[in-house]
C-alpha positions in Angstrom: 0.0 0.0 0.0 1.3 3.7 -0.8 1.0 5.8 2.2 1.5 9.0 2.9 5.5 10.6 3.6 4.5 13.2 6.5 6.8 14.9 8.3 8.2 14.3 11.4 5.3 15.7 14.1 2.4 15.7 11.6 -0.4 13.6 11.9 -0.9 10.9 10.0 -4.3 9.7 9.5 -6.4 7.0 7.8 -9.6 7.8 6.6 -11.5 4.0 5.2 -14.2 5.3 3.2 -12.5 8.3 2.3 -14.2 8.7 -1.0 -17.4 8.5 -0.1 -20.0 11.3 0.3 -18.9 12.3 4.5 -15.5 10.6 4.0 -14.2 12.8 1.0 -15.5 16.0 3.4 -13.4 15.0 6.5 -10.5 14.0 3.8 -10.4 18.1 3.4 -11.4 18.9 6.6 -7.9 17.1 8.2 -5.7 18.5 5.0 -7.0 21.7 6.1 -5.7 21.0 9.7 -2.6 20.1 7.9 -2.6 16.5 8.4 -1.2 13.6 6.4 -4.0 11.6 4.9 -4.5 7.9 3.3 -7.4 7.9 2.1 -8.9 3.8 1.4 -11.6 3.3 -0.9 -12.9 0.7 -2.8 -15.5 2.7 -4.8 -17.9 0.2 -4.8 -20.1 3.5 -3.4 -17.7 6.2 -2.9 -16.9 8.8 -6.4 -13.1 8.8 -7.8 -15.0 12.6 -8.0 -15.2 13.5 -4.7 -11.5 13.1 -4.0 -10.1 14.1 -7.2 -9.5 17.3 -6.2 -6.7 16.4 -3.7 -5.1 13.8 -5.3 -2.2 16.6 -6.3 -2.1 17.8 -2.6 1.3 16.7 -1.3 -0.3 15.2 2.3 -3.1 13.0 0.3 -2.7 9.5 -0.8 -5.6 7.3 -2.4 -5.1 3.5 -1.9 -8.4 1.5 -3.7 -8.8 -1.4 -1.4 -11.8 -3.0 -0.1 -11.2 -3.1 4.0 -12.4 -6.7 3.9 -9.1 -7.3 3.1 -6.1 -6.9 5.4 -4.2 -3.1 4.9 -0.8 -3.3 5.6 0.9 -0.2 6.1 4.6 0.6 6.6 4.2 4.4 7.8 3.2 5.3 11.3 -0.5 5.8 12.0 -1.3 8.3 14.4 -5.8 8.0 14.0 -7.7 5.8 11.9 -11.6 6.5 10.5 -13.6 4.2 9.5 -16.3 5.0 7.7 -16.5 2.4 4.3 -19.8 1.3 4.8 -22.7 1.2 2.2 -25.2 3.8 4.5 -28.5 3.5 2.0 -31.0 1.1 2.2 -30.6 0.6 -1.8 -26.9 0.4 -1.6 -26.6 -1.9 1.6 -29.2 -3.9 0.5 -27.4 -4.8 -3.1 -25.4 -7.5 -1.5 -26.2 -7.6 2.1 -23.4 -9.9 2.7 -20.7 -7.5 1.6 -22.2 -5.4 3.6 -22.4 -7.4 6.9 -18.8 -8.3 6.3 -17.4 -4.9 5.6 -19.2 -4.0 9.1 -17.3 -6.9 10.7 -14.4 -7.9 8.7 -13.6 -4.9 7.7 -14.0 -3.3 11.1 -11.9 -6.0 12.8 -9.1 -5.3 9.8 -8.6 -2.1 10.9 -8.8 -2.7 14.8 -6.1 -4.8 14.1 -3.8 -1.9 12.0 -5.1 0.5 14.7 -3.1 -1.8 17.5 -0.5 -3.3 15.5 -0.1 1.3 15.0 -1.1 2.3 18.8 -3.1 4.3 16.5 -6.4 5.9 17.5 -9.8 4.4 16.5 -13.1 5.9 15.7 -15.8 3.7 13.8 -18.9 5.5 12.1 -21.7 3.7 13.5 -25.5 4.6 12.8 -28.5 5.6 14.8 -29.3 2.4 12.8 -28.4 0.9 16.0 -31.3 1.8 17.5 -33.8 0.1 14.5 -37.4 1.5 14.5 -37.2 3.1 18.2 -39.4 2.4 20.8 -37.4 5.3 23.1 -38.3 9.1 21.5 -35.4 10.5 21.4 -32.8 8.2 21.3 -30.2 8.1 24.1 -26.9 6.0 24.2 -28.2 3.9 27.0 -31.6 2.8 24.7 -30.8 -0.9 23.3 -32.5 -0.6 20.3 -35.3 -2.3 18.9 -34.0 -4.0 15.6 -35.2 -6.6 13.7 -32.4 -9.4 13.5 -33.4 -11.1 10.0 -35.5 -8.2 8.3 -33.8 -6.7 5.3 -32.2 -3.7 7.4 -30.3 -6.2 9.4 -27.3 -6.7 7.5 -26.5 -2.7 7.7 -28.0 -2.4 11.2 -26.4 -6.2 13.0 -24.1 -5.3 10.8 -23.2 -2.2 12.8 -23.9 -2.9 16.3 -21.5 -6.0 15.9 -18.6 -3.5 15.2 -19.3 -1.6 17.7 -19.2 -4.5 20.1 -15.7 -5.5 18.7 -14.5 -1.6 19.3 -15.7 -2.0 22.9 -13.9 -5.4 23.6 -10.9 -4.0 22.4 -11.6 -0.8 24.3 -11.9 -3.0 27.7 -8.7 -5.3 26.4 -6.3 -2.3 26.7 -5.2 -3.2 22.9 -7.2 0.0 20.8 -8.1 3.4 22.2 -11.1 3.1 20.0 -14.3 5.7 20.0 -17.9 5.2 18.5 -20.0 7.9 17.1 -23.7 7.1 16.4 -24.6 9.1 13.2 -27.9 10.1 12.4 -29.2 11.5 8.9 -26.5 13.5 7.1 -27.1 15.9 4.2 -25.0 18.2 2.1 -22.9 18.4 -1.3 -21.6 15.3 -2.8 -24.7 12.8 -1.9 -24.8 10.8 -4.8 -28.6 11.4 -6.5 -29.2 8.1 -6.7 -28.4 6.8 -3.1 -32.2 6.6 -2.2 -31.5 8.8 1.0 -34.8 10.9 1.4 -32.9 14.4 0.6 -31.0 13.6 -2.0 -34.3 11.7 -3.5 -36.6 14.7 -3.2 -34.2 17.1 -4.8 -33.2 15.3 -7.6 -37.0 14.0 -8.4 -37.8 17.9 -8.2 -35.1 19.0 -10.5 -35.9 16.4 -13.1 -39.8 18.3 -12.5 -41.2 14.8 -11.2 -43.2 13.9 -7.9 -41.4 13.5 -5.4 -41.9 10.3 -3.5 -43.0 9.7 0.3 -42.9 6.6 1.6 -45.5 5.7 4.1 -48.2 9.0 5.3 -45.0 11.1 5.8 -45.9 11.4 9.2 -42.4 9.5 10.4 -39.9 11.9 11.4 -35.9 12.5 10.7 -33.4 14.7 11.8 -30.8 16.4 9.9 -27.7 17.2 10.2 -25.4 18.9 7.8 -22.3 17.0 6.5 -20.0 20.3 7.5 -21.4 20.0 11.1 -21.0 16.3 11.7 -17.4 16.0 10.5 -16.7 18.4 13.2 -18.6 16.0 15.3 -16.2 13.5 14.4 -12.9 15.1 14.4 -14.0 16.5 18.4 -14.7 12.8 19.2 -11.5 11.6 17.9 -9.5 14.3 20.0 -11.6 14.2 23.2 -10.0 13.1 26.8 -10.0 10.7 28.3 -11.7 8.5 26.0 -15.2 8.8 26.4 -15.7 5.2 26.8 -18.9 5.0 25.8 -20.8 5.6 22.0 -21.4 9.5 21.2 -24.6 10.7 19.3 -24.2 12.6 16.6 -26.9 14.3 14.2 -29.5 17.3 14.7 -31.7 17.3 17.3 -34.1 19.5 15.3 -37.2 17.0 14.3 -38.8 17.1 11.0 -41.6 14.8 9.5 -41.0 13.7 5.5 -44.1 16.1 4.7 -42.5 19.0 6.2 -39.0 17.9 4.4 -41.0 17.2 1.1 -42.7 21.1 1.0 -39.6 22.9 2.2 -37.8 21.0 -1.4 -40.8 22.0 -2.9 -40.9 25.3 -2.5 -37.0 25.8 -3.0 -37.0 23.8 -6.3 -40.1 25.4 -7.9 -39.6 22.5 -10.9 -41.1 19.9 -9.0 -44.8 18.8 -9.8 -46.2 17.4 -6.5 -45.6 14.6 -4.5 -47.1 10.7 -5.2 -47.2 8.0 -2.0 -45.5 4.5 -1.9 -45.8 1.9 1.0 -43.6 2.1 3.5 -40.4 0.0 3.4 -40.3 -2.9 5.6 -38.9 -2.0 9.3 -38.5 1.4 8.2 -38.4 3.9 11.2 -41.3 5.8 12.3 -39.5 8.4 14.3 -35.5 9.3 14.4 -34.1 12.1 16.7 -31.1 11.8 18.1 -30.5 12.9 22.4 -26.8 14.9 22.3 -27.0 15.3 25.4 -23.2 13.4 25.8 -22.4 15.2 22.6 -22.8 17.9 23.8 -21.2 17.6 27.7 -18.6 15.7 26.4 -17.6 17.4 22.8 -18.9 20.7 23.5 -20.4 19.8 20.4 -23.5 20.7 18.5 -24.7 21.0 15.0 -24.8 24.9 14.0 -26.2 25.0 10.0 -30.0 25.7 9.9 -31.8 23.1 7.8 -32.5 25.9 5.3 -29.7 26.7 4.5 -28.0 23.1 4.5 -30.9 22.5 2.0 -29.9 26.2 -0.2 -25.8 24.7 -0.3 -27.1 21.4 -1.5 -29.5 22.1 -3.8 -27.1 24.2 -5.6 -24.6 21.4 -5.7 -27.2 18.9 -6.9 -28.6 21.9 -9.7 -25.1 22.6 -10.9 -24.6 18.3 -11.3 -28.3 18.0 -13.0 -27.2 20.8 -15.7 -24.0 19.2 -16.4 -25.5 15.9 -16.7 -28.0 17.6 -19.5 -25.3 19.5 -21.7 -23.6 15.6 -21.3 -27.1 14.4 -22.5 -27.5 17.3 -25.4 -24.0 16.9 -26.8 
């Protein structure tokens, strides 16, 4: 594996999932800090796109692996991220073995690089954890309610396992290893067709189609913008002592999918109404995340409006949708 020639005192971190849609953002959020990145990415979801832009930057290196395969890596380590996971329902659900495994495997690969480093550890878990809640909101302590063989389970058993193998470690003395619980995440460089609701409405209301809603649209989200949560995630990964425990992180502000579904409407005047679909199987009926730790602990909290998240990424998705017609037209 390439890795990255820092200089003596830099950090040197490792982001898995580095390509990916909150990977490639915390890639230039740690340049920007003037760390020394690898970035690992197997592009089976993340975009060669989204990194492309630093791939001249003298701190960045891009190593396509899958993380279900050992990483060996010569250089020092200081932190390792692991975020390569599939996080869609459409994506994780293509080959919900891959998925499980990456969860597992792959978490356990990178464990293993984290001690064989005495480097730091923070996995990217999900408030997927906590399945279709029976708790409202959802604290740390709350045990989920999950449904073991429906087809969420691969993503959210998936999950919790490697969380579980972070914590045994943890309690082993062999990784310093942190958990953050992530709850919906919004912003530039969702892919359009990762079947995440905000992504979906936009890009079904620029096209000037109905956008869908699963369900009555009475279940609720919370969302928290990509720029906010990868702050989130750097604090957790500098905190002490080690918090010892997993961290929510996402916007407390709750929203149900009609309110999300007229607030796209009425910033992307091209869309023509919205139709209704049954709901997905397991699918949550409320999600809002208790920060309370996040915020005592971190001194963190998200800070960008849901306005004017949705304003930056509906100008991101626009810009994409026009260059995809001239594509189209030529």
């Amino acid at each position: 594996m390439d890795v990255v020639k820092a200089n003596a005192g830099r950090k040197r971190v490792l982001v898995a999932g580095g390509a990916g849609f909150v990977g490639s953002h915390l890639c230039d959020a740690l340049l920007s800090e003037g760390c020394a990145v690898v970035c690992v990415d197997s592009f089976l979801t993340g975009a060669r796109a989204n990194v492309v832009p630093l791939e001249n930057h003298p701190d960045f290196r891009l190593v396509t692996q899958d993380i279900c395969s050992p990483l060996g890596v010569d250089e020092p380590l200081d932190e390792i991220y692991n975020l390569a996971c599939a996080a869609s329902p459409p994506r994780y659900q293509a080959d919900p073995v891959h998925t499980m495994m990456t969860s597992v495997v792959g978490t356990r690969n990178l464990l293993e690089l984290a001690q064989e480093h005495g480097a730091r550890f923070l996995l990217a878990s999900t408030s997927e954890v906590y399945g279709d809640p029976e708790v409202h909101p959802q604290p740390e302590d709350y045990h989920g309610n999950v449904n073991p063989t429906g087809p969420r389970a691969c993503y959210d058993e998936g999950k919790r396992a490697a969380e579980t193998l972070c914590f045994d470690l943890l309690r082993l003395g062999q990784v310093d290893a942190r958990v953050a619980r992530i709850f919906n995440t919004y912003g530039p460089r969702m892919q359009a067709d990762d079947g995440r609701i905000v992504s979906n409405f936009i890009n079904q209301a620029l096209r000037g189609e109905p956008l869908t809603i699963y369900g009555t649209g009475a279940q609720t989200r919370s969302f928290c913008h990509v720029s906010d949560l990868v702050k989130g995630l750097m604090a957790l990964m500098a905190v002490e002592p080690n918090p010892k425990t997993p961290v929510n992180l996402g916007n407390p502000g709750e929203f149900t999918v009609n309110e999300l579904a007229a607030l796209v409407r009425e910033m992307v005047p091209e869309g023509s109404g919205v139709v209704c679909r049954p709901l997905p199987q397991d699918d949550p009926q409320r999600r809002r995340p208790d920060i309370t730790r996040a915020r005592t602990l971190l001194g963190w909290e998200p800070r960008v409006p849901l306005q004017e998240g949705l304003k930056e990424t509906i100008a991101w998705f626009r810009l994409a949708h026009e260059a995809e017609k001239r594509i189209t037209a030529a």
